[in-house]
C-alpha positions as CSV (number, residue, x, y, z in Angstrom):
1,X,22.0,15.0,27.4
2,X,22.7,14.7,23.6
3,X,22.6,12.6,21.1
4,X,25.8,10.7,19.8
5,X,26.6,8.3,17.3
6,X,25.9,5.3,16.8
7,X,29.5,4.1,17.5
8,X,30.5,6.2,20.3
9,X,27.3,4.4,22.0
10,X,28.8,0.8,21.0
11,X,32.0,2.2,22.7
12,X,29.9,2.7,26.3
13,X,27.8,-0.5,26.1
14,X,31.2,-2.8,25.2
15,X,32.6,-1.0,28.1
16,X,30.3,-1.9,30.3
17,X,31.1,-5.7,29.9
18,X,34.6,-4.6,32.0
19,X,33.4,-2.7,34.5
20,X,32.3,-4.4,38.4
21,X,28.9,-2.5,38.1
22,X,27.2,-4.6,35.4
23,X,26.7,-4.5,32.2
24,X,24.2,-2.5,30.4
25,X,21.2,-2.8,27.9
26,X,20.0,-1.3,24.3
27,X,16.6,-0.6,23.3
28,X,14.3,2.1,22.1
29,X,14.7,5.8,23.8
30,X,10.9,6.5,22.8
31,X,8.1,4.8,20.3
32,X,8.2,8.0,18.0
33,X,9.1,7.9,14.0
34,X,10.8,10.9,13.2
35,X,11.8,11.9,9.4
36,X,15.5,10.3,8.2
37,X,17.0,13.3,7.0
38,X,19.9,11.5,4.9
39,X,22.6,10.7,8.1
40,X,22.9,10.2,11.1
41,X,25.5,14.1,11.2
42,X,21.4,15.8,11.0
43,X,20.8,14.5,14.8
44,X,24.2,14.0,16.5
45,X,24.1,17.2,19.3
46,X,20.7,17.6,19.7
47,X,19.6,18.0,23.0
48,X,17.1,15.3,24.6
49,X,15.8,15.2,28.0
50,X,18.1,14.3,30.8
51,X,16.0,10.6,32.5
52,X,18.1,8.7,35.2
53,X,19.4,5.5,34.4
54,X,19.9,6.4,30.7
55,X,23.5,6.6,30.0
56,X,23.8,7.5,26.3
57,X,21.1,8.1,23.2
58,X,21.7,7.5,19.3
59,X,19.9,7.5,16.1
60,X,19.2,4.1,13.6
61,X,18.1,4.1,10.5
62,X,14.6,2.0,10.1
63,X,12.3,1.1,7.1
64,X,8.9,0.5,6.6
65,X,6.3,0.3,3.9
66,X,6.3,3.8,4.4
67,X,10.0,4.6,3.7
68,X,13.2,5.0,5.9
69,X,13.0,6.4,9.1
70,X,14.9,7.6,13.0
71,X,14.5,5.9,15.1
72,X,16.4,6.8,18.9
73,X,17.7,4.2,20.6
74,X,19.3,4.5,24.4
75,X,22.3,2.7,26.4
76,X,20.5,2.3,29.8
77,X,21.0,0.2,33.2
């Protein structure tokens, strides 16, 4: 699987609300903090593991005290 943007995984999850089989959920892919490398064209394509139930993976911007961070978010059942 690879990462997309952050729009392309709005797309999926407003489809969902059309489709018989249910709609589905956001939330966080992993608890990791990785470096913000300036946008989100540094992370779209890179290949993530391939877990069940996990229809589509992007990258948000975050801040903390520490500065701005990714952080991978997932489209899942």
């Amino acid at each position: 699987m690879k990462i997309i943007s952050k729009k392309q995984a709005n797309d999926i999850l407003v489809s969902s609300l059309f489709n018989p089989g249910g709609t589905f959920n956001k939330g966080k892919f992993d608890s990791g903090k990785y470096i913000w490398h300036g946008s989100q064209k540094h992370y779209i394509g890179k290949d993530v593991p391939n877990i069940p139930g996990i229809h589509a993976i992007y990258v948000e911007r975050r801040q903390n005290k520490d500065g701005p961070y990714a952080q991978l978010m997932c489209i899942y059942n």
